[in-house]
N, C-alpha and C positions, 0 to 999 in steps of 0.2 A: 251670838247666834240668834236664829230669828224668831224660837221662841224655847220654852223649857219643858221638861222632860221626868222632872226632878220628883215628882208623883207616880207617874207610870213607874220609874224605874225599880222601885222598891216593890212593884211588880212580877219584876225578874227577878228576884228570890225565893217566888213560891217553887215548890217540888211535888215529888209524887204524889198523887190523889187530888191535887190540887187543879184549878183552870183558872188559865189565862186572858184576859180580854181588853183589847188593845188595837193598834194604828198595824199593818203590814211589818212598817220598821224595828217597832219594838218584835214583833215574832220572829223578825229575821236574828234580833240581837238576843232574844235567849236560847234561842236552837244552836247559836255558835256558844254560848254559856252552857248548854246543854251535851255539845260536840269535844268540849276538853279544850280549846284554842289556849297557844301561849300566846299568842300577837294577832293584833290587830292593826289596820295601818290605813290609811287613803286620802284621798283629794276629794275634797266635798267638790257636787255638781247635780243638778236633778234631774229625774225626780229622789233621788238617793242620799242629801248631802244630810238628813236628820241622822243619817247612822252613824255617821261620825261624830256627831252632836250627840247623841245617847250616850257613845264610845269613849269617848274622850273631855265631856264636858259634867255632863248629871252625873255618872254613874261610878267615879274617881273611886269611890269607898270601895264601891261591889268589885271592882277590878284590882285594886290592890290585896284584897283578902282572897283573892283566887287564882293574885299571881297574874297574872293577866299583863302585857304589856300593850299601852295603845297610843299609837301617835299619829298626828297627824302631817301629815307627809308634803315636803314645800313642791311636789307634783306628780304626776300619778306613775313616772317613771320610777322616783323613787320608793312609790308604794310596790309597784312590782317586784323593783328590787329586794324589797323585804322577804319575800318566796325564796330567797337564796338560803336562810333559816333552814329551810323544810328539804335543800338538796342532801346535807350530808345527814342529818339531825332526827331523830321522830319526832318534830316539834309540830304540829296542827297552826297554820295561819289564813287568815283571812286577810283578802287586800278588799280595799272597792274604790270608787269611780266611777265617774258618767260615762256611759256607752262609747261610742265610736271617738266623738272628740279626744276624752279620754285615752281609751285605748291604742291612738295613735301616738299619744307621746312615750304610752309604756311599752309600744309594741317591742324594742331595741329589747329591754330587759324579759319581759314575757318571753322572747322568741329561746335568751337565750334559758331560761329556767324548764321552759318544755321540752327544750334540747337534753340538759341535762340529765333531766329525770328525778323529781323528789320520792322522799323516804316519807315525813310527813306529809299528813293531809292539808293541799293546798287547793283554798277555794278564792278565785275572784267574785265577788259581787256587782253586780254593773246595774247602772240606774238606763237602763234600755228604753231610751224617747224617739225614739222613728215616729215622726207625724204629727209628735206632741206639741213641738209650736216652743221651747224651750233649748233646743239645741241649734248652732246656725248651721249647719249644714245637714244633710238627712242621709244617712248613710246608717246602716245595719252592724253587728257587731258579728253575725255569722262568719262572716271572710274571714276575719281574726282567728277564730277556730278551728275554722279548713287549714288556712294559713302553719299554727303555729303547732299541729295536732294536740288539742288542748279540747276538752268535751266542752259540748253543749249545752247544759242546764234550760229551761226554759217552764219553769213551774206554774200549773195551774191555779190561779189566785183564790186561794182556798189556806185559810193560815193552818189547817193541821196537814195540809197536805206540804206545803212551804216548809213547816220545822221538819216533816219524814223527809222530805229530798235535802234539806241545807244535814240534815246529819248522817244521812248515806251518801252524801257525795265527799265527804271525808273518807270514808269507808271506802267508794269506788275509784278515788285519789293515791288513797295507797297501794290498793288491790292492783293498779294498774300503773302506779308510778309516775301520774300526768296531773298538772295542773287540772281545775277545772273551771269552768266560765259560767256563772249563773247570773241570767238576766233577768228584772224586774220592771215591768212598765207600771206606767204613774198609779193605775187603781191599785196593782198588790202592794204597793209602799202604801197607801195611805187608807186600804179599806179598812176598815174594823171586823174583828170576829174575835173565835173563841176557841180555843185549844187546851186537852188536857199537859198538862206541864209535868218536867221530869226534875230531879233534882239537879242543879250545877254542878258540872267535874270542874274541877281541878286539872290542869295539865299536868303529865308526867315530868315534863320538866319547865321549868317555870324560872322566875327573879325568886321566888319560894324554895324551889329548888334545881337550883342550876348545876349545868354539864360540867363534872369534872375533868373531861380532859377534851380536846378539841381531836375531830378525825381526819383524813385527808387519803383522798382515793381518786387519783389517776384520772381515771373512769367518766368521772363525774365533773371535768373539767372542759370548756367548753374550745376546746382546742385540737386541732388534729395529732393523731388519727383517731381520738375519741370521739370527736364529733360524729367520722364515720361511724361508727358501731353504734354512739344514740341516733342516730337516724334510721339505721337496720332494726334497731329495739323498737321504735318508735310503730312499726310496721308487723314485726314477727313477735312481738310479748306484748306492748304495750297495747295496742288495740284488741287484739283476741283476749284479753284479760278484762277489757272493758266491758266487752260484747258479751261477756261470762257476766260480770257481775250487774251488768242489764239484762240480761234474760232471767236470770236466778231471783233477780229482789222483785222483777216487772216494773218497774219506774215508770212505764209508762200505761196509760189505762184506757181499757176498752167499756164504751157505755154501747151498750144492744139496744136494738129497736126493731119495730116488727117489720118498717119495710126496708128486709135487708138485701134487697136487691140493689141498693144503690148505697153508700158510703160518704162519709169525712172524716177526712184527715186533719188537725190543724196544728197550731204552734200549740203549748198547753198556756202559753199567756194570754192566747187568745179565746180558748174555750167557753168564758163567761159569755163574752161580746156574741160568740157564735151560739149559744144559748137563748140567748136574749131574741138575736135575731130569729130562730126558729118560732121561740114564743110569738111574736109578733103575725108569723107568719101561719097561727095553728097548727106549728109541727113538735110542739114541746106543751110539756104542764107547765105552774109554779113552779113546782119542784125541780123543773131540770132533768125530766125526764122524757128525752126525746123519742117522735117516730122514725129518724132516723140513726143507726150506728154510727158511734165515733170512737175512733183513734187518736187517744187527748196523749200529743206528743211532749211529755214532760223532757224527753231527751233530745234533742232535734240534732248532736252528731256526739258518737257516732251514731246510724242505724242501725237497729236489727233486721236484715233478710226475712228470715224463716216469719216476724211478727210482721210486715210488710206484706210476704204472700199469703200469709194466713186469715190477713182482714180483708184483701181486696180480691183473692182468688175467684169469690161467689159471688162477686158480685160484677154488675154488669159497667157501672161506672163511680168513682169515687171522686168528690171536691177536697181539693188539697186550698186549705186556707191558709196563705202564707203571705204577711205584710211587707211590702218595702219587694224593691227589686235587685238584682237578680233573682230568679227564682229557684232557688237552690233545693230545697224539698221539692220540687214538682219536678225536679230534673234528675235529682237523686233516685229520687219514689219512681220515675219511668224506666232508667236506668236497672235498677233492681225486677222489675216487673219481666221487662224484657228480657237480662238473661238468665230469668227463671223460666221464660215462655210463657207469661200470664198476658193476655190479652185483655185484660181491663182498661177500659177509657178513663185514661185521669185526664180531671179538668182542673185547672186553678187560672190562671192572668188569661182571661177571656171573659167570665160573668164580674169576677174580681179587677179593677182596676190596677195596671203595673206599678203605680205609687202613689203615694198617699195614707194617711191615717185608713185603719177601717173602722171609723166610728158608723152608729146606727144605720142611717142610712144605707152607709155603702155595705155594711153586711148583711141587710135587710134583702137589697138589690139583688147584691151577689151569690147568696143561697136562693132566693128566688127565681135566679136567671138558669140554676143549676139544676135545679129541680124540675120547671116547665121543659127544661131541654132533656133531662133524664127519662122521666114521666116514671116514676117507680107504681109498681103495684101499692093498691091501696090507699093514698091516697089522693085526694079532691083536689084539683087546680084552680078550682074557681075562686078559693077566699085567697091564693097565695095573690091571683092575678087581681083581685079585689083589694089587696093588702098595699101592694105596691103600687095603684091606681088613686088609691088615697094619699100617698104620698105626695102623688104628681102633683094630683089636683089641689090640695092643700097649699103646694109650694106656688100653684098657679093664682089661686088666687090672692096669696098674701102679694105676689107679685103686682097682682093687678091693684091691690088695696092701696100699696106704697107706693107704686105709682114710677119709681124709679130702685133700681139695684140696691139695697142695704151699704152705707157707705163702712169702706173698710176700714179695723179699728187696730193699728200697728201697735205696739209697745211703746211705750214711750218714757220719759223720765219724769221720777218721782214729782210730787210739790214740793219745794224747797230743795231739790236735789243742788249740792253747789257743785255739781259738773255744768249743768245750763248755764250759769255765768263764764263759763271761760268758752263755751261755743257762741255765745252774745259777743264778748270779744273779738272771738276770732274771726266774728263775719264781718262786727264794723271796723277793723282793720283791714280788710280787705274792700274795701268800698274806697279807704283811700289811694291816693293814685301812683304814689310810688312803692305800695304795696300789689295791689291787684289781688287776681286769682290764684289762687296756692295748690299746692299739689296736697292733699293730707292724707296720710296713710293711719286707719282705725286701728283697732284690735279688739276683740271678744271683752266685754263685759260693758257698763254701764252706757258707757260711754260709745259703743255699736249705736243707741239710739240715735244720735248725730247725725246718721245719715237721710234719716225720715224729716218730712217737713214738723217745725221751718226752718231749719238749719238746713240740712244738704249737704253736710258737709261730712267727708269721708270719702276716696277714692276706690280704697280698697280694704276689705278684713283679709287677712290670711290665716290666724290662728292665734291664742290665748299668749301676748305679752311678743307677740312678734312682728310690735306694730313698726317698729325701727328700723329691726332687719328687713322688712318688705320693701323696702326705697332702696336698696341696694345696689339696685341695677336702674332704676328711673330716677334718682338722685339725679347722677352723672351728667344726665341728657336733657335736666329742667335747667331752664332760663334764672331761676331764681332759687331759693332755697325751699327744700320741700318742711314739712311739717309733720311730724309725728305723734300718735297718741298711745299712749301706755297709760293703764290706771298700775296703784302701788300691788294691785293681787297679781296684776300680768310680770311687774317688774321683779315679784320674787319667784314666779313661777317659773317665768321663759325668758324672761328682756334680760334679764343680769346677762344672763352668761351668751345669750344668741345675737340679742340686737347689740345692746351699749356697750361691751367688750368689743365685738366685732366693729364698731364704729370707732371706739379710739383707736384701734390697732390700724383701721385703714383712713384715718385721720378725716370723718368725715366733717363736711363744714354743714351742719345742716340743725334744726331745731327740734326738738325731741320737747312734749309738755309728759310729765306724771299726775295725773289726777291721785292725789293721795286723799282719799277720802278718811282712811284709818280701817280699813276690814276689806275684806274681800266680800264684797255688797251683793252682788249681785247674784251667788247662793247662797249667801242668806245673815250676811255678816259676820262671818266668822273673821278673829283676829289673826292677823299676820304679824314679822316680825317688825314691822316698825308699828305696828298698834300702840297709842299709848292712853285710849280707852278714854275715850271725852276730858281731853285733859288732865286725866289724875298722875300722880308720879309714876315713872315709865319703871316697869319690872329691871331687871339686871337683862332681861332679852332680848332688852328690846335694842333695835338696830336702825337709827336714821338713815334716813334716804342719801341726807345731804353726805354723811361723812363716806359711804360706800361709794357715792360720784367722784366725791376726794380722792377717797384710796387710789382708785382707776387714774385719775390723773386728769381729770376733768377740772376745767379751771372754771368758763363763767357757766355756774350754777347761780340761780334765782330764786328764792322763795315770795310766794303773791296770796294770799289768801282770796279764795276766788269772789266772793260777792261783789269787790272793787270791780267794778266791770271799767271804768273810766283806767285805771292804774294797770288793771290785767292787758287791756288792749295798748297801752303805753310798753309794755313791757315786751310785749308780742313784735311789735313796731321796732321795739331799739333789737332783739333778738336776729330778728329777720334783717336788720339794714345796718348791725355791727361791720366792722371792718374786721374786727377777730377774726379768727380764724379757730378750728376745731368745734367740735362736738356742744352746742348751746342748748340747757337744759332748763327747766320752766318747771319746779314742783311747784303746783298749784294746791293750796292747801284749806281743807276743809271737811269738818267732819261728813258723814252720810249722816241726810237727813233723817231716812228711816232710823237710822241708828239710833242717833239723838233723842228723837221724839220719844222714842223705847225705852228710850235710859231716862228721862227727866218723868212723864207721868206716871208712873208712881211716885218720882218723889213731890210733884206739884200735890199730888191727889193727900197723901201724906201730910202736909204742910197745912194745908185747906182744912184737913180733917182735926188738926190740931190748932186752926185759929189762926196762923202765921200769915205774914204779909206777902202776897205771890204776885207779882207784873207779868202781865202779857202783853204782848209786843201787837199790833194790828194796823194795817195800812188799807187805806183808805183811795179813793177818787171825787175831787171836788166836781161834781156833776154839773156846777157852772160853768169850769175852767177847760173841763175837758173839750180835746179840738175833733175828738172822732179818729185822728192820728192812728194810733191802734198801733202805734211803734212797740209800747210793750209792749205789746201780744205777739207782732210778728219776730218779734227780735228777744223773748226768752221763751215763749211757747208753753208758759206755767197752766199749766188746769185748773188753780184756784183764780184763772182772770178770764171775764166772760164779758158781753154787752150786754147794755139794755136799752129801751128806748129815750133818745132824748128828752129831759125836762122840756127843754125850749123847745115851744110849738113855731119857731121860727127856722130850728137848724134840724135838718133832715138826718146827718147821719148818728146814728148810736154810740152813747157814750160806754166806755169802760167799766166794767164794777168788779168787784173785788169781793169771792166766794165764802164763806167762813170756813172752807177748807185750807184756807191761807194760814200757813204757820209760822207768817212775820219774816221770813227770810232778807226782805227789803230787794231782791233782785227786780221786780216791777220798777221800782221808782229807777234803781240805779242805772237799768237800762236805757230807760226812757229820757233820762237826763244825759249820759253818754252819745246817746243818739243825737238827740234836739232838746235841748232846755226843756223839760216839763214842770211848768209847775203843778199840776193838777192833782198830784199823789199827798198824801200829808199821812204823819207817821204817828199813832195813837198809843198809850199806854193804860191797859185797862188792869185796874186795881182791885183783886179779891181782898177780902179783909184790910181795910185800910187801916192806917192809925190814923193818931190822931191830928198830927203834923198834916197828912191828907186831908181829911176831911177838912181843915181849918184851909189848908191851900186851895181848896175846892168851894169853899164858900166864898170866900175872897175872888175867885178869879170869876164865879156866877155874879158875884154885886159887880164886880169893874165891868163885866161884858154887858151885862142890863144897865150901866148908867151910861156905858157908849153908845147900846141902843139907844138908850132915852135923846140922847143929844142929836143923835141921824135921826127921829122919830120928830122931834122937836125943829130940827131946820127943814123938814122936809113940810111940815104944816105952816111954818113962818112963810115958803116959798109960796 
């Protein structure tokens, strides 16, 4: 995982009188320590995947003494699935996962656990990224909710307010019989604060102490005619039970202000941002204490009525702050308005943007836009309109400083990432002529970068490991054979059973590469089941890629280790212009660099610090030799390779140089040689603490190089 935990965690041990202080993540993990949970379960993905990394990796001890079961789940359908626990049982679970992407793989299971109706308190946790620049696609997880009648969580990022709603939504899970769905955007996972702490329960039933006899009730089966009757529950108990014990606790909260003629309503994830922005605008202190009223919507479904016409009745217009589109509260909140007969002006997607992040600016704008058009008693227009003028102008003139647009700054792959060498590959395969242009279909993780310069390569993403099945129907109708990418996280998540099953079954002839880097990289390294953890001996769990192809029935299988960019693109070449027939698979093999580097410095630093002899590997550019070329650069795209001005005041273009961000990976040179002979790269080995054998090899090869000199020094004066 991508980094540890193992400090904090002994953290979540403190109890009553005690406080806590800590990351968002950790507050979220001891309020479920604090709620009695027997299970825990999920799919890492962010901004969320440290919880499972607390969950399942640091804190092994603290969970096995409290009974605790936690796992981590090969996708977030199967995490869902784990709420089946909580249908017949009073067992307390938590699942989590990344928002919407996520929640479309569990929806199948979610749909049918809301249907049925749990006994225990069942909370989803969702890493909620609308805007965040971390999810591919941008879609809300509200629909979900609507969708599956499942509550809405939406906590305002305040960690003692966060622990009071994760353990009253256990409380309002039961009370009401419903899943519940709590979203967190990226500042509440990772802000810090401070909370007073309660002691850990213990679950009632637990691996500590487990269910003597198993139940089984009709009812609770997702089959008709029960179905019918949980969807009538779902409608006549389950929702009036909720709206009960939302009224009763108040979950959601009202902050007063004096010009209460005008109103906000917002999500509660968002009420910092929209704090901030008032600040900004001189409608707030430090403190957070606005001249405007809000309605900090900790619950956003269901609604309360009666709390609805109660904050907006006096008032003459209300800004409903709500991210991402459709606009579901501003439609709800009209809805409710009307047939109460309240004639309040609610405004939201008019000063507010229909999509998009609402960072600073745009909340700055958007309550400023709301305000000048409200004109509430009391206060001054002149600084809001003085506030938001500075903005302009600010942005005017950087504009005019730069002279040209801010150039935009994509994602890209790591330095030493060894997926870059099999996209170098695959495009100088495609340069030759009985290869061509290929058709290649992506899929969701490292390997999405592909499509950004200078590759380009990538036709379509469709979703996490379903990069195979998406050729399924454009297969058929190419010219040539198409090309597929799955990294090894997509291939245990989704490709097993959706893409590669379905392609031997319908005997596709086509090429499929696995980037098996060893973790699922790209939230954050976390190990999967073919992990075998930078080489060490592989646990009894572990499960190769190659022999699972086996099983299926898959004949040419390949392994390439990717940095051979020469061999990997030979490989690509006989794959694609085989005469075989069936399903041709390509595990490309190589660890993740970040990973790597993670796991060796401390042992270098280690080593160093006890005197032992360390080699570091570093490559170079002969600033004579180089032709200006720039083949590797456009053909692996590394960020430790930049130019600089040529030495020779005779050749005009910029030679290559080589960053000391460089972690020796050698893909510079390989590619550049693969492409057109280079010689200009040379490959260095820098010695900490030598011996003595070094030091003795290094005196030696300084005298033979200065007696060569001497001899070119010597004929060159004879001429």
């Amino acid at each position: 995982m991508e980094r540890s935990f193992a400090k904090e965690v002994e953290l979540l041990r403190k109890g009553d009188g005690e406080y806590f202080e800590g990351e968002g993540i950790l507050a979220i993990t001891k309020a479920l320590l604090q709620s009695g949970v027997s299970y825990v379960g999920g799919y890492q993905g962010a901004p969320i995947s440290h919880l499972m990394d607390v969950l399942t990796s640091d804190s092994k001890g603290l969970m096995a003494e409290l009974g605790i079961h936690t796992e981590v789940c090969a996708n977030e359908a199967a995490a869902a699935s784990m709420l089946a626990a909580s249908i017949n049982y009073p067992l307390r679970g938590a699942v989590t996962w990344k928002s919407t992407v996520g929640t479309n793989v569990a929806a199948d299971a979610l749909s049918n656990v809301a249907s049925a109706g749990v006994i225990g308190g069942s909370l989803i946790i969702l890493g909620e990224d609308y805007g965040e620049g971390s999810s591919i696609i941008q879609e809300r997880t509200h629909a979900f909710a609507l969708k599956s009648s499942a509550w809405l969580f939406d906590p305002r990022p305040h960690h003692p307010k966060i622990v009071e709603l994760v353990e009253q939504a256990f409380d309002m899970s039961e009370a009401s019989h419903t899943p519940i769905m709590m979203e967190f955007r990226i500042r509440a996972c990772h802000a810090t604060g401070r909370f007073a702490t309660k002691d850990n329960k213990a679950p009632r039933f637990s691996k500590n102490s487990p269910i003597e006899k198993p139940e089984f009730n009709l009812d609770r089966i997702a089959l008709p005619p029960s179905t019918y009757m949980q969807e009538k529950l779902k409608v006549e108990e389950r929702l009036p039970a909720a709206l009960k014990f939302l009224a009763n606790n108040k979950l959601n909260e009202v902050f007063d202000g004096p010009s209460d003629d005008i109103g906000i309503i917002c999500q509660g994830g968002l009420y910092n941002s929209a704090i901030r922005g008032l600040q900004q605008l001189g409608l707030a202190d430090v403190f957070g204490d606005a001249q405007i009223p809000i309605l900090c919507l900790n619950v956003t479904y269901p609604l309360l009525d009666d709390e609805i016409v109660s904050f907006c009745a006096t008032k003459s217009a209300v800004l409903v702050i709500e991210e991402g589109w459709p606009d579901y509260l501003e439609q709800a909140i009209n809805a409710i308005l009307r047939k109460k007969d309240v004639n309040t002006t609610i405004v939201g997607k008019g000063p507010f943007p229909k999509v998009g992040e609402y960072q600073a600016e745009v909340m700055l704008k958007g309550i400023a836009g709301f305000v000048e058009g409200a004109v509430p008693r009391g206060v001054d227009l002149a600084p809001i309109s003085a506030a938001v003028a500075k903005i302009d102008s600010t942005k005017s003139l950087a504009a005019e400083l730069l002279g040209a647009p801010v150039p935009k700054r994509p994602p890209g792959f790591c330095t030493g990432c060894p997926e870059r060498p099999v996209f170098s590959a695959l495009k100088l395969a495609q340069r030759e002529e009985d290869i061509g242009e290929l058709h290649v279909s992506a899929d969701i993780g490292c390997h999405s970068f592909a499509a950004l310069p200078p590759f380009g390569i990538g036709n379509t993403i469709t979703g996490y490991g379903l990069g195979l099945s998406s050729t399924a129907g454009v297969a058929p109708a190419m010219e040539k054979r198409t090309v597929s990418i799955m990294g090894d996280g997509g291939f245990w998540h989704n490709g097993l059973s959706s893409g590669i099953s379905g392609a031997v079954f319908n005997k596709s002839d086509n090429v499929l590469i696995v980037m098996a880097n060893g973790y699922s990289s790209a939230t954050g390294q976390q190990h999967i089941p073919s992990t075998t953890a930078g080489g060490n001996v592989p646990p009894d769990t572990v499960v190769p890629i190659e022999n699972v192809l086996k099983g299926l029935g898959i004949k040419w299988i390949r392994k390439q280790h990717t940095y051979q960019v020469g061999k990997m693109k030979n490989l690509l070449r006989e794959a694609l212009t085989t005469t075989e027939k069936g399903l041709k698979v390509i595990i490309a093999e190589a660890e993740c660099q970040i990973a790597k580097q993670r796991r060796l410095r401390p042992l270098v630093a280690k080593a160093l610090k006890a005197g032992e002899r360390v080699v570091r590997t570093r490559f170079g550019v002969d600033e004579d030799t180089c032709t200006g070329d720039h083949a590797c650069i456009r053909l692996s795209g590394c960020p430790s390779l930049s130019v600089k001005p040529n030495p020779d005041p005779l050749r005009k273009d910029p030679v290559t140089s080589v960053l000391d961000s460089c972690v020796g990976c050698g893909l510079c040179g390989e590619v550049a040689d693969a492409a057109v002979l280079c010689p200009s790269f040379y490959r260095a080995e820098i010695i900490q603490n030598p011996s003595a054998l070094d030091r003795l090899l290094d005196r030696t090869r300084s005298s033979v190089i200065a007696k060569l000199q001497g001899h070119v020094d010597d004929a060159g004066a004879a001429l």
